[in-house]
C-alpha positions as CSV (number, residue, x, y, z in Angstrom):
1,X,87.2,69.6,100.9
2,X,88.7,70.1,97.3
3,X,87.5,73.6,95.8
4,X,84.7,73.5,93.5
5,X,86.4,74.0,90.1
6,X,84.9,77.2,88.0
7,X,86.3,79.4,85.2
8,X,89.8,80.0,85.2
9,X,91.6,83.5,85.8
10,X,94.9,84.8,85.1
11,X,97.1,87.2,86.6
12,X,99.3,89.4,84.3
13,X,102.0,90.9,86.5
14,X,104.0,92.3,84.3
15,X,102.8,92.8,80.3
16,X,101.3,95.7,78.6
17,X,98.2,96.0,80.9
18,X,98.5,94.4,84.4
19,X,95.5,92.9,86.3
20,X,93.1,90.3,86.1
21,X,91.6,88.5,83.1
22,X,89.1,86.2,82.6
23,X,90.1,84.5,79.2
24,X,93.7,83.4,77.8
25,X,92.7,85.5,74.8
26,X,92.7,88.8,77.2
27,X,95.5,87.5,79.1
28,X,97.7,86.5,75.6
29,X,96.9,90.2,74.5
30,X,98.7,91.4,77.5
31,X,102.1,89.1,76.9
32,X,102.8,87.9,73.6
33,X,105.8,89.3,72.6
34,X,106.9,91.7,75.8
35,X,109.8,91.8,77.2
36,X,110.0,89.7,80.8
37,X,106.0,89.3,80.9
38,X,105.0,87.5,84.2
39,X,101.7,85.8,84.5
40,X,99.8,83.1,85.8
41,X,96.5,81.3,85.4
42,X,94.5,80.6,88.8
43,X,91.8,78.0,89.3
44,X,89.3,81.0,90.9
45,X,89.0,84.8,90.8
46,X,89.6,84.7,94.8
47,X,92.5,83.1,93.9
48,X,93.6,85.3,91.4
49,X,93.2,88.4,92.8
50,X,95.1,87.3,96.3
51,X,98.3,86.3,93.7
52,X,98.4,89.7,92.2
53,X,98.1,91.7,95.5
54,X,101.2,89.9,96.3
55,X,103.6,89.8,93.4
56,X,104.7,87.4,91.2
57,X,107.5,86.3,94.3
58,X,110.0,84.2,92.4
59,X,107.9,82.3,89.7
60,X,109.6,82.4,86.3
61,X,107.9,83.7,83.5
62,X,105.7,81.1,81.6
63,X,104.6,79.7,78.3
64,X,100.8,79.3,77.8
65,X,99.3,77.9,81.1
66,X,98.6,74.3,81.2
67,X,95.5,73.2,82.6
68,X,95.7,72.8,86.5
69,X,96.3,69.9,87.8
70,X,94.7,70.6,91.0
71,X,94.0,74.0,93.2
72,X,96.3,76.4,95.0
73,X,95.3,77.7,98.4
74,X,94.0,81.0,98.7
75,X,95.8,83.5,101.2
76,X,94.9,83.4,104.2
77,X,94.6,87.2,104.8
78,X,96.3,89.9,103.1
79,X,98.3,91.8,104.9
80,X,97.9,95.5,105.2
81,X,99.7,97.2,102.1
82,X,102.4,99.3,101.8
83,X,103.6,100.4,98.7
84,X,106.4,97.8,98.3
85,X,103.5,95.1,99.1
86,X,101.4,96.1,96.7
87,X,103.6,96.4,93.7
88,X,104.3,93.9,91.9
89,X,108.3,92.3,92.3
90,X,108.8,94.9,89.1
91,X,109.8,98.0,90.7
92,X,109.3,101.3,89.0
93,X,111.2,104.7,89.7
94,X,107.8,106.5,89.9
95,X,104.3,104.9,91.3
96,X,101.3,106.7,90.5
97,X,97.8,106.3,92.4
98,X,95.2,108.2,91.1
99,X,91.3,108.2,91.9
100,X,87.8,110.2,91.9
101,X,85.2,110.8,94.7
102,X,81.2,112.0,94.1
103,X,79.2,112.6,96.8
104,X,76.1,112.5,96.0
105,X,76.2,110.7,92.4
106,X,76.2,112.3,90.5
107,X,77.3,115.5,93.0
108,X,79.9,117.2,94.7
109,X,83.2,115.3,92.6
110,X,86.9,115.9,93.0
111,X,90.1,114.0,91.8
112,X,93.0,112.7,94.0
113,X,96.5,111.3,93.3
114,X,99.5,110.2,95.1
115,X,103.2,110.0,93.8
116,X,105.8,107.6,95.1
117,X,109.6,108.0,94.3
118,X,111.6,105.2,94.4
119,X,108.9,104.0,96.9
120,X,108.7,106.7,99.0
121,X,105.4,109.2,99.4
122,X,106.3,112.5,97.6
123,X,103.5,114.1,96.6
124,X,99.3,114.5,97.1
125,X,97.4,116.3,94.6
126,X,93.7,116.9,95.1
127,X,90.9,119.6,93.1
128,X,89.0,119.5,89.8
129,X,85.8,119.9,91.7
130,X,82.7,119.9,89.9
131,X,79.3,120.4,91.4
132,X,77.5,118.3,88.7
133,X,80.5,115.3,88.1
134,X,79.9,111.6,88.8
135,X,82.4,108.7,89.9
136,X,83.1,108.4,86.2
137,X,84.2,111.9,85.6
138,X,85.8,112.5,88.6
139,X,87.9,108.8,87.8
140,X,88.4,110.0,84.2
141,X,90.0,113.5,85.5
142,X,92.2,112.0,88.0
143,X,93.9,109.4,85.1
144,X,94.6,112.3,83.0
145,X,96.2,113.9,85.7
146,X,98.4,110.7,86.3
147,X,99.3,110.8,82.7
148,X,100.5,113.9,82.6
149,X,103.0,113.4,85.4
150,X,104.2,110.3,83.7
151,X,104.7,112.4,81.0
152,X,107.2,114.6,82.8
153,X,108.6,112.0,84.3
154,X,109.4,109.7,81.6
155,X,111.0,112.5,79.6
156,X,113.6,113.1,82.7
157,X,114.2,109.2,81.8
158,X,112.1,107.7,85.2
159,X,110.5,104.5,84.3
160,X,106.3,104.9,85.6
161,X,103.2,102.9,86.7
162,X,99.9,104.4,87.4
163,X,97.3,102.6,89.5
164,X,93.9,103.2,88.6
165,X,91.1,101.1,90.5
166,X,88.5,102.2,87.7
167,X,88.0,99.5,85.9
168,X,85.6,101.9,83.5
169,X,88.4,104.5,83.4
170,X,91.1,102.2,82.0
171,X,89.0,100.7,79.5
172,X,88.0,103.9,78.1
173,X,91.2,104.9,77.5
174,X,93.7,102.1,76.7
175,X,90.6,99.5,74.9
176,X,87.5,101.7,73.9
177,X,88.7,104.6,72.7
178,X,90.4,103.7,69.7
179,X,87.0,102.3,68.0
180,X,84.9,105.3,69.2
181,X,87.8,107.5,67.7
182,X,87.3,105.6,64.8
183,X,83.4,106.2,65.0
184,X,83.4,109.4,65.4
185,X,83.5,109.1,69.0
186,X,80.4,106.9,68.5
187,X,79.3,103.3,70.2
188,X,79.2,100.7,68.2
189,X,75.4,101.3,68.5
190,X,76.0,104.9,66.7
191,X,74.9,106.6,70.3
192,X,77.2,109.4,70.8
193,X,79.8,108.7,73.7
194,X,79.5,110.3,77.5
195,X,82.5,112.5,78.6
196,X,83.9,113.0,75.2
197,X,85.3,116.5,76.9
198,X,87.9,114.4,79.1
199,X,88.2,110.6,77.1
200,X,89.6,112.2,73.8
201,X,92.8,114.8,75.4
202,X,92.7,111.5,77.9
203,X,93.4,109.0,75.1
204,X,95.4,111.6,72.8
205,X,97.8,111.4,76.0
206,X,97.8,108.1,76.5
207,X,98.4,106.8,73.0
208,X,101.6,108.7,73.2
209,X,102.9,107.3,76.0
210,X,102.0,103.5,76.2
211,X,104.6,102.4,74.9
212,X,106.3,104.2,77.6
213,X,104.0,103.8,80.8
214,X,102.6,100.6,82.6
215,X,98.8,100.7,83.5
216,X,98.1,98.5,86.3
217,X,94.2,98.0,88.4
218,X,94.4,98.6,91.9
219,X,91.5,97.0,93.8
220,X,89.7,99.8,95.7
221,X,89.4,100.1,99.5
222,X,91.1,96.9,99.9
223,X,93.8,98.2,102.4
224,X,96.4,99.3,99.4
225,X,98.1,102.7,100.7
226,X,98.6,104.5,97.3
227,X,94.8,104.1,96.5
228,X,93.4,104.6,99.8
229,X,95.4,107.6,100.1
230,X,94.3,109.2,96.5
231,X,90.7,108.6,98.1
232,X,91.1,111.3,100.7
233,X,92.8,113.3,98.3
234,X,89.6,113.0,95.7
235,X,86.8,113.2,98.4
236,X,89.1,116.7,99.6
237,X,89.2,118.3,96.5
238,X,85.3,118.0,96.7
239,X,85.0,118.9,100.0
240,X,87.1,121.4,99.4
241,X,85.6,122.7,96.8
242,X,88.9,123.4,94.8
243,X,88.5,123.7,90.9
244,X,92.5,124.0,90.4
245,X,94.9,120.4,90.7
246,X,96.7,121.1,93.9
247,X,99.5,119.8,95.6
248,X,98.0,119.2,98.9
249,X,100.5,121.0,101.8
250,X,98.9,119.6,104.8
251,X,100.6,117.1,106.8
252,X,101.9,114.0,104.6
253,X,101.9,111.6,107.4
254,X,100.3,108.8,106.4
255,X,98.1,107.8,109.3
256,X,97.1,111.5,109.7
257,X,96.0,111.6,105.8
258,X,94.3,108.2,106.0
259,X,92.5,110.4,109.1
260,X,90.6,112.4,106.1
261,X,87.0,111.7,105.3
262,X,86.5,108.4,103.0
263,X,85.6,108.1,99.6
């Protein structure tokens, strides 16, 4: 039976911001004008989201997608991820997963992230806890952590990604923040912004590096090893109860990480 046909989605592999977008507008944005952009446009979101996951494989960069003349199958299963599997066929020297924990929410919140080197697990960072954070806080912290690692980084010359599964947290940053800035860090609605504290040195950071850094979304809990190991880092730093960002000196061992409690 032929797939019921619905709104389109496209897949930006490579461009200024990678991920998933609803409209060609969005997805233009993204592409228009960088260097070896690689996208897609996909009949369905399922669809969609099982093409990023994967890569971009061989497919040539495009012009404007033409209207489909028919539906792609969706992937079967996706396999469990490794890092290599999740990135897209772009590599980048340094691979940055970052992520936040709560427990309640709002509660007990603490921020993780994990640092691949030419694909291989280097580094886990966990802490910031904060007794009265939320998801949002805790996601917010754990970006501005990845940032300043790219930072370093990209001043030895290393070329970076962060993966963020926040979709709040990389709006705030890379697409919001400029107008609240421009505001007074206002809403358009003149209401004062929450978490001013961590989106303006957040943004201030970022707006010096994008030209420099890729920002990619990382669908959470969905088997991706950078992001499901961040998790454990974030939900230990609130466990933990450490205020300080740590470099975690337990056992790196992947399977005995993934062993830690769940975000």
């Amino acid at each position: 039976m032929a797939a019921r046909k619905g709104p389109k989605s496209y897949v930006v592999w490579v461009g200024r911001e990678t991920g998933i977008f609803s409209t060609w507008d969005e997805c233009s944005r993204q592409v228009k004008g960088y260097p070896k952009a690689r996208y897609k446009s996909f009949p369905s979101r399922e669809e969609a989201e099982a093409a990023f996951a994967k890569g971009p494989g061989g497919a040539a960069p495009a012009r404007r997608p033409k209207p489909a003349t028919g539906t792609k199958p969706a992937a079967a299963r996706r396999p469990r991820a490794t890092p290599a599997q999740d990135a897209p066929a772009q590599r980048y020297d340094i691979e940055i997963y970052c992520d936040g924990a709560c427990e309640p929410n709002p509660g007990d919140a603490g921020s993780g992230m994990v640092v691949y080197r030419d694909g291989v697990l280097a580094e886990l960072w966990y802490g910031l806890h904060n007794p009265r954070g939320t998801n949002n806080t805790a996601e917010l912290n754990a970006f501005h952590q990845a940032l300043r690692v790219a930072e370093q980084e990209i001043a030895r010359g290393a070329s970076v990604r962060i993966h963020c599964d926040s979709t709040y947290t990389i709006n705030a940053i890379t697409k919001w923040a400029g107008g609240w800035k421009r505001r007074g860090w206002k809403k358009a609605d003149g209401q004062a912004i929450k978490n001013p504290e961590i989106i303006q040195p957040t943004h201030a950071l970022y707006e010096r590096l994008k030209a420099k850094v890729a920002i990619a979304h990382v669908k959470g809990h969905a088997g991706v090893e950078g992001n499901e190991l961040a998790d454990r880092m974030a939900m230990y730093g609130a466990d933990q109860r450490e205020p300080a960002f740590t470099r975690y000196q337990g056992n790196q061992d992947v399977a005995e990480v993934l062993r830690l409690k769940r975000g």
